[in-house]
C-alpha positions as CSV (number, residue, x, y, z in Angstrom):
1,X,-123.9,26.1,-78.3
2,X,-124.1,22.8,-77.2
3,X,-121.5,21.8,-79.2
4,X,-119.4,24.2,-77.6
5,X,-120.7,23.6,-74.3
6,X,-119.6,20.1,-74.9
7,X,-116.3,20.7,-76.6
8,X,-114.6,23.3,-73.8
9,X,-115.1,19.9,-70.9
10,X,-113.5,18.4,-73.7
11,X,-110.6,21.0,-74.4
12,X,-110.8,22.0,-70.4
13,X,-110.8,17.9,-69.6
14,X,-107.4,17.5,-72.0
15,X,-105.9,20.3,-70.6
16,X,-107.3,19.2,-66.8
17,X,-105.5,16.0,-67.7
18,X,-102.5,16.7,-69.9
19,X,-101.4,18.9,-66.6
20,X,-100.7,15.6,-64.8
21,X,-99.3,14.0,-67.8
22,X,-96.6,16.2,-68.2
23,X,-96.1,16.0,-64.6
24,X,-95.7,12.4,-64.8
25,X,-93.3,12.5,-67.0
26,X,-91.6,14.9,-65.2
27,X,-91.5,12.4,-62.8
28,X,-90.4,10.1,-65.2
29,X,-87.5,11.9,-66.5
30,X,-86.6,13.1,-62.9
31,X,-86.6,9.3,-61.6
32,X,-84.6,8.0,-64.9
33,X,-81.1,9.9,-64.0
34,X,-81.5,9.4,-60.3
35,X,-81.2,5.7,-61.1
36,X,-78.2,6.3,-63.5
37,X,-76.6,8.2,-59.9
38,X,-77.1,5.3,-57.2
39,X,-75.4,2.6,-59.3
40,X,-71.8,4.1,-59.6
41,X,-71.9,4.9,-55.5
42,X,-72.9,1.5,-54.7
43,X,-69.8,0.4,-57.0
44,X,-67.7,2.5,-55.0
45,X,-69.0,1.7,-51.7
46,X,-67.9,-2.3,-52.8
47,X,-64.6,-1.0,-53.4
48,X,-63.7,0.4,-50.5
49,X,-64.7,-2.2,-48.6
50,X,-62.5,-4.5,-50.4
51,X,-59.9,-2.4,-50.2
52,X,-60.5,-2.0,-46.3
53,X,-60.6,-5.7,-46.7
54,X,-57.4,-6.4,-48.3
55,X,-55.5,-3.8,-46.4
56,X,-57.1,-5.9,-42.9
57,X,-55.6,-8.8,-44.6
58,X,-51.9,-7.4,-45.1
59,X,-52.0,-5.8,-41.7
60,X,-53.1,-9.6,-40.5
61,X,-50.4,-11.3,-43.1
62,X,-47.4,-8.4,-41.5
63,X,-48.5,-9.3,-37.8
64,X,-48.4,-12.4,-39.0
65,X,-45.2,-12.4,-40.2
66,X,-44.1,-10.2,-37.7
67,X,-45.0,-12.8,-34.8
68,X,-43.2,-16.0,-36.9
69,X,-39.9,-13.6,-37.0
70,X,-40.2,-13.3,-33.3
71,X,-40.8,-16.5,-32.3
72,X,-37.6,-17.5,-34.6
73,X,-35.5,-15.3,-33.0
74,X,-36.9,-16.4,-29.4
75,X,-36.1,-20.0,-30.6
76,X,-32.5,-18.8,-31.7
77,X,-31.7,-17.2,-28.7
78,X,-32.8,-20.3,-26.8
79,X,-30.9,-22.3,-29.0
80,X,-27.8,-20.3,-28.3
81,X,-28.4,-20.5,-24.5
82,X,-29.0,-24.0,-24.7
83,X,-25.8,-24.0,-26.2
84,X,-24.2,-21.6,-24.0
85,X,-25.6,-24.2,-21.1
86,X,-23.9,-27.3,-22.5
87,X,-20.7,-25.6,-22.7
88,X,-20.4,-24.6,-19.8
89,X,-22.1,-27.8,-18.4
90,X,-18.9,-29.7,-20.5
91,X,-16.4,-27.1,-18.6
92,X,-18.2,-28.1,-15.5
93,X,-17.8,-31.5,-15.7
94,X,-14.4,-31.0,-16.8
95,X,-13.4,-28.8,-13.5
96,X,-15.5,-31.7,-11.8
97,X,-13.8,-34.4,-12.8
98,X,-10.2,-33.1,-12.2
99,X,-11.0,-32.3,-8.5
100,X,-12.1,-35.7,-8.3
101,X,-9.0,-37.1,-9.6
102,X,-7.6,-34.9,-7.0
103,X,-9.4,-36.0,-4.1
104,X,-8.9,-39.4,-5.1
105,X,-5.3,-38.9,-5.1
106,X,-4.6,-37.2,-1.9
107,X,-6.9,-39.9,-0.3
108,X,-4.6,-42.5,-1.2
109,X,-1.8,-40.3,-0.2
110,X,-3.6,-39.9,3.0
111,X,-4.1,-43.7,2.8
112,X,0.2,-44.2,2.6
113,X,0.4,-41.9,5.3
114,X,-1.9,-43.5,7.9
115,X,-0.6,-46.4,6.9
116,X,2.7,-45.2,7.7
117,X,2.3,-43.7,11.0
118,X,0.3,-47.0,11.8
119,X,3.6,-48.4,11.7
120,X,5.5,-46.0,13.2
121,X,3.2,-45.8,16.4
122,X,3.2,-49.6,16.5
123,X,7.1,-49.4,17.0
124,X,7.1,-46.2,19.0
125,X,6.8,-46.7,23.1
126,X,3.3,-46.1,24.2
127,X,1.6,-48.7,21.5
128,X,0.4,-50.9,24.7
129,X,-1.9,-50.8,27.8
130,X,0.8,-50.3,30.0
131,X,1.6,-46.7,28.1
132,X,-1.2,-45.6,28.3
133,X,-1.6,-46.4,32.3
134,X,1.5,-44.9,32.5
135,X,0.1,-41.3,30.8
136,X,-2.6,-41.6,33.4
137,X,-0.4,-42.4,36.5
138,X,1.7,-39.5,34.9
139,X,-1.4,-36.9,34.9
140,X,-3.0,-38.1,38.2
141,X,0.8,-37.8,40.2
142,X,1.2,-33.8,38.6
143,X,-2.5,-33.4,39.3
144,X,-1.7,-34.4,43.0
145,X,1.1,-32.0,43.5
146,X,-0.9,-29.0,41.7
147,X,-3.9,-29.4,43.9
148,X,-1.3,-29.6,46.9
149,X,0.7,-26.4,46.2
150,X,-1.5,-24.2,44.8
151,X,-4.9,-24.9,46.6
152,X,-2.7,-26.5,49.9
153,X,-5.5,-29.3,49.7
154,X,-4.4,-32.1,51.5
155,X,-7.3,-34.3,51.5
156,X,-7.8,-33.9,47.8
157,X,-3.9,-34.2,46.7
158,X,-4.2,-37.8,48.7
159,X,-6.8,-39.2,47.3
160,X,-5.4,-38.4,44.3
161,X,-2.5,-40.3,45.1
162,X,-4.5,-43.1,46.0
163,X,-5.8,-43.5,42.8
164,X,-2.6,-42.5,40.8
165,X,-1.3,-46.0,42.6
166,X,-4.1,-48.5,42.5
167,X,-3.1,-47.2,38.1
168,X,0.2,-48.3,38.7
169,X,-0.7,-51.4,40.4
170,X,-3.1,-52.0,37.1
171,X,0.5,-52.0,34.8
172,X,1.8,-54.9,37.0
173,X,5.2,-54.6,35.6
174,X,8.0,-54.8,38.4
175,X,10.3,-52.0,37.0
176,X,7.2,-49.5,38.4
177,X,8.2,-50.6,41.9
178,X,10.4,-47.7,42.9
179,X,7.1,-45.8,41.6
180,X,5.1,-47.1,43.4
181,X,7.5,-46.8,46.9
182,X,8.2,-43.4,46.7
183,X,4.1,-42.9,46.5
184,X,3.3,-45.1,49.9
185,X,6.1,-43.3,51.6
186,X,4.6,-39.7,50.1
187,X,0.4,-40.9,50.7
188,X,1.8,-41.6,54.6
189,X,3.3,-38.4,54.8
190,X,0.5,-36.2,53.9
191,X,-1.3,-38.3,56.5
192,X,0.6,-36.7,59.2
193,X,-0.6,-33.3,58.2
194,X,-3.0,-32.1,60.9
195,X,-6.3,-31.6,59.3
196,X,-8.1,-28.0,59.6
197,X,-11.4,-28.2,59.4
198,X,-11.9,-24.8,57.7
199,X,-15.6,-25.0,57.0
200,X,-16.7,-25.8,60.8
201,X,-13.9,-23.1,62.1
202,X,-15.6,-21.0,60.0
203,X,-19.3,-21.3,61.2
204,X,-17.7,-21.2,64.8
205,X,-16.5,-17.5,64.3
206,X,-19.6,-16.9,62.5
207,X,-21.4,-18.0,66.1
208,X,-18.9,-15.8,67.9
209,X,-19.9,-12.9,65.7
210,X,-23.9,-13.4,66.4
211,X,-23.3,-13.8,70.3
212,X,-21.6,-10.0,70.3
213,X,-24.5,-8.3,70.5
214,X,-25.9,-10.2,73.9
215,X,-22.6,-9.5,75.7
216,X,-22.9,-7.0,78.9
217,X,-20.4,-3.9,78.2
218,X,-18.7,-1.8,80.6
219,X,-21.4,0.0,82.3
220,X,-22.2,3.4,82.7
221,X,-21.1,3.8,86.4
222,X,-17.5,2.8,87.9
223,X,-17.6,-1.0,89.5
224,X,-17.1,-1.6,93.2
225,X,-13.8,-2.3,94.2
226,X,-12.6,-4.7,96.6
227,X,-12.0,-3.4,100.1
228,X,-8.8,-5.0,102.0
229,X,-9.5,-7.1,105.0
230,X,-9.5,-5.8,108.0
231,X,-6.7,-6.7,110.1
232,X,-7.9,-9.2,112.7
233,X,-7.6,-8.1,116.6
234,X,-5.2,-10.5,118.7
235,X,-7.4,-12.4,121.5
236,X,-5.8,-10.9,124.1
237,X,-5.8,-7.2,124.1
238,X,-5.5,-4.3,126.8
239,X,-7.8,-2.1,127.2
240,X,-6.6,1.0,125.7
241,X,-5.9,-1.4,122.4
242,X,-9.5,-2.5,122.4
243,X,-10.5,1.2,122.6
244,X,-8.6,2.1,119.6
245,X,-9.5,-0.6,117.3
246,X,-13.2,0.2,118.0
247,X,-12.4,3.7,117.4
248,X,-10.6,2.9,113.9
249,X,-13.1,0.4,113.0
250,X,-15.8,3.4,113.6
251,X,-13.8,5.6,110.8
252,X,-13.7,3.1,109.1
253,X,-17.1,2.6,108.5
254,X,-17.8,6.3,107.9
255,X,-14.3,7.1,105.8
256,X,-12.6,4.3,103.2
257,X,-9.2,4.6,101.6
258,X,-9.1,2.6,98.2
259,X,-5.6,2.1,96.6
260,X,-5.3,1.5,93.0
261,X,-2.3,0.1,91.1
262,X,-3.5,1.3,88.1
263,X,-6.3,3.6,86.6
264,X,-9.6,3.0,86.0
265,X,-11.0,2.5,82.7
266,X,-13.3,5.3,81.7
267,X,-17.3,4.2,80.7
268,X,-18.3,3.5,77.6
269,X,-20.9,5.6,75.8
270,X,-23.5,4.6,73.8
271,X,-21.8,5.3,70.8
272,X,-18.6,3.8,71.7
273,X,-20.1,0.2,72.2
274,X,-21.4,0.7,69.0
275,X,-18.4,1.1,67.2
276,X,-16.6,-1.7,69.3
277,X,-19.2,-4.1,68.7
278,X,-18.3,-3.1,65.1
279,X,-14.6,-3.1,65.3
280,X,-15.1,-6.6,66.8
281,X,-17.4,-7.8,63.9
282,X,-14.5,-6.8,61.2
283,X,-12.1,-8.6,63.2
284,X,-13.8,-11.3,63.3
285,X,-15.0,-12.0,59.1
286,X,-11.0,-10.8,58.9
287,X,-9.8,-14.0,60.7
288,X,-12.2,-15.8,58.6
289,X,-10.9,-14.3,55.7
290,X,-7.1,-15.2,56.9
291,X,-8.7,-19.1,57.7
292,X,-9.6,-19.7,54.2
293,X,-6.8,-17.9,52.9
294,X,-4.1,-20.0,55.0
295,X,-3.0,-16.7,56.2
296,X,-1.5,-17.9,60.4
297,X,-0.4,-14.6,60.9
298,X,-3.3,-12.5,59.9
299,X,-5.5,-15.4,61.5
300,X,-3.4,-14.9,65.4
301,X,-3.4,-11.5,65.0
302,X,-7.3,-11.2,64.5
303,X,-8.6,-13.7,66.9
304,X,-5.9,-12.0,69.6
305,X,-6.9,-8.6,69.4
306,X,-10.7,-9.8,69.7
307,X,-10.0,-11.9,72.9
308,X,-7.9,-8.1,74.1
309,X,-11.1,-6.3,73.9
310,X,-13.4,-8.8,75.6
311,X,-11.2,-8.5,78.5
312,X,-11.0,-4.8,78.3
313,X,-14.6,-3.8,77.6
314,X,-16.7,-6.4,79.2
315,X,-17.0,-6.0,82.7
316,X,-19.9,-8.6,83.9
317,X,-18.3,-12.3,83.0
318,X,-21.7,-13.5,82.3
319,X,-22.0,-17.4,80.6
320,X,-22.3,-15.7,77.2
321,X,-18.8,-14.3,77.9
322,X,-17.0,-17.0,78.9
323,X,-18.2,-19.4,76.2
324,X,-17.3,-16.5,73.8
325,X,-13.8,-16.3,75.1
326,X,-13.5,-20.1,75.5
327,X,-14.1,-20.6,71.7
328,X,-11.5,-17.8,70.6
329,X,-9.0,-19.4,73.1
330,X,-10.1,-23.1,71.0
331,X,-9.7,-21.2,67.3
332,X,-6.5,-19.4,68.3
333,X,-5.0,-22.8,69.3
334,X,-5.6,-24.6,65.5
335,X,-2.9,-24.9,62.7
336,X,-4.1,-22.8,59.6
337,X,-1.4,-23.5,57.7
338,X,0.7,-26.2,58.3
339,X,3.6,-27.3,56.6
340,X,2.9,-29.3,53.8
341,X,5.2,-31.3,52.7
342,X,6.9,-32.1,48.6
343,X,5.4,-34.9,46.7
344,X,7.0,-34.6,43.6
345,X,9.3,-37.3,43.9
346,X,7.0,-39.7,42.6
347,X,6.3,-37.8,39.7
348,X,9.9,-36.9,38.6
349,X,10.9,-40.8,39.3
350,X,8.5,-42.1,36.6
351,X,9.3,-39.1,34.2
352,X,13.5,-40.5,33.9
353,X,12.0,-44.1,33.6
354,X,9.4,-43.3,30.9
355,X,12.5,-41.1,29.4
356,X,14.9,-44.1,29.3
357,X,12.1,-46.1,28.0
358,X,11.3,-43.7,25.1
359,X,15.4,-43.5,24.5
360,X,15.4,-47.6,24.3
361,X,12.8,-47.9,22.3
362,X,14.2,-45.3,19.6
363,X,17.4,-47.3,19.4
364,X,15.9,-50.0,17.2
365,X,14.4,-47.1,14.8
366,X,17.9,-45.4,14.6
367,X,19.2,-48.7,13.4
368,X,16.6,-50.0,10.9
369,X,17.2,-45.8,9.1
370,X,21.0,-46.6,9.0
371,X,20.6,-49.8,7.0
372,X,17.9,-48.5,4.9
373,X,19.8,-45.8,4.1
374,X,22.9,-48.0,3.0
């Protein structure tokens, strides 16, 4: 019994522990093919990367290449711009260097032909002082007549002639004497002209026109007229006489017969001295108009018909009045435009000698042509 008692722990105690045994190896045998599995996918997990590698690598060597063909192209096409450039750089200079022959060329033409007229100027009339004083004199004697017949400026057109004769007198050449006569004779005559102060004639209507206003018009009620002088009584008279000429000297006093050549001029209203005070005003900047203008007839007509109306329309001859009429009688009495007399003589005398100057001097050219020309 105790045998068997001690031999089932023993049979129990193999079969307790060949339970583990087998499951180890189980676990062996399990573990053995799981290493066999892991080494092939490790070996293909090195291969792909390679490959991942190596296709990196040709991407890298095509970019690569890709980048060198494009740079080499780049370079070409500078190259061939570059070339491109210089060509047309050579063309430029080419294009260049014919316009400068060309400028040089018609600058030496230009050269011959200053040159040339140099020498023609030098024996043309006109190459001295005197020539040119004489262009001068010329200008300042049609300057002269201009400023005489178009603005009637006497005072201007002589000193003009003034100075076109102290120019003269700067040529000092005797055959400019008949010149220089016909100018004296012409600067005396314009002396002669009576001067007309149109600026001060002017501000003298202008004072006329400002004094209209203070002027006394007709007034509203018929003046007092004159009575004739009674007949004086003889120193000896009868009686009866005495008794009528107190009796007609009585009805007289209460009765008076007026006679009148002609008839009365009627009042003026208010709005009629208006509009004459105008009138007169027009007529007035009208004769200063006609003054500036050199207009005589205009200028009469304006300062008359004025005067006609003062002496029709004012009644009271006050001091404002009569220097108002004294001034128009003064203005009405001036020249505004005077005879002016020609002053081209002068100028048309030293036109035919600078002509027969110009026609002496060419005869020397005409002659030197004929013999070159032979």
């Amino acid at each position: 019994m105790t045998d068997n008692v001690e031999q089932s722990p023993a049979v129990t105690t193999p079969a307790g522990a060949s339970k583990p045994a087998a499951e180890t190896a189980s676990a062996k045998t399990d573990k053995a093919p799981k290493k066999k599995s892991t080494e092939p996918s490790t070996k293909s997990k090195t291969g792909t990367v390679i490959a991942v590698v190596a296709l990196l690598l040709v991407f890298l060597s095509l970019a690569a290449i890709g980048g060198l063909a494009w740079k080499g192209y780049e370079l070409s096409q500078r190259v061939a711009n570059l070339d491109q450039d210089l060509r047309n750089s050579e063309g430029s200079k080419i294009s260049l260097q014919q316009k400068l022959a060309n400028i040089e060329k018609q600058a030496r033409l230009q050269s011959q032909q200053v040159q040339h007229n140099g020498e023609r100027l030098a024996q043309l009339p006109g190459a001295d002082r005197n020539d040119w004083l004489l262009a001068e004199a010329e200008y300042l004697l049609r300057l002269a007549n201009q400023r005489l017949v178009l603005e009637t400026d006497v005072q201007g057109s002589l000193a003009i002639l003034r100075a076109a004769d102290k120019v003269l007198a700067e040529t000092d050449s005797p055959l400019l004497f008949p010149v220089r006569q016909r100018v004296a004779t012409e600067i005396q005559v314009l002396k002669s002209v009576p001067a007309v102060d149109t600026t001060g004639a002017v501000a003298r209507i202008q004072a006329v026109q400002n004094q209209i206003a203070q002027l006394e018009w007709m007034p509203r009620t018929l003046p007092a007229q004159k009575v004739a002088d009674e007949p004086v009584a003889p120193l000896e008279q009868n009686p009866w006489q005495k008794f009528l000429n107190k009796a007609w000297t009585g009805i007289g006093a209460v009765v008076r017969i007026r006679q009148h050549e002609s008839a009365l001029p009627a009042p003026l209203t208010p709005d009629q001295q208006y509009y004459l005070q105008q009138n007169m005003h027009l007529m007035l900047e009208q004769a200063q108009v006609a003054l500036v203008r050199q207009q005589h007839d205009l200028y009469q007509q304006s300062i008359v018909r004025t005067k006609q109306w003062l002496d029709q329309y004012v009644m009271v001859e006050s001091d404002s009045a009569t220097a108002i009429k004294a001034t128009l009688t003064e203005l009405q009495a001036w020249q505004v435009a005077p005879a002016l007399p020609d002053i081209s003589d002068s100028l048309n005398t030293l036109r035919q000698l600078q002509q027969q100057q110009r026609r002496d001097a060419a005869l020397p050219l005409q002659s030197n042509t004929n013999q070159t020309v032979k």
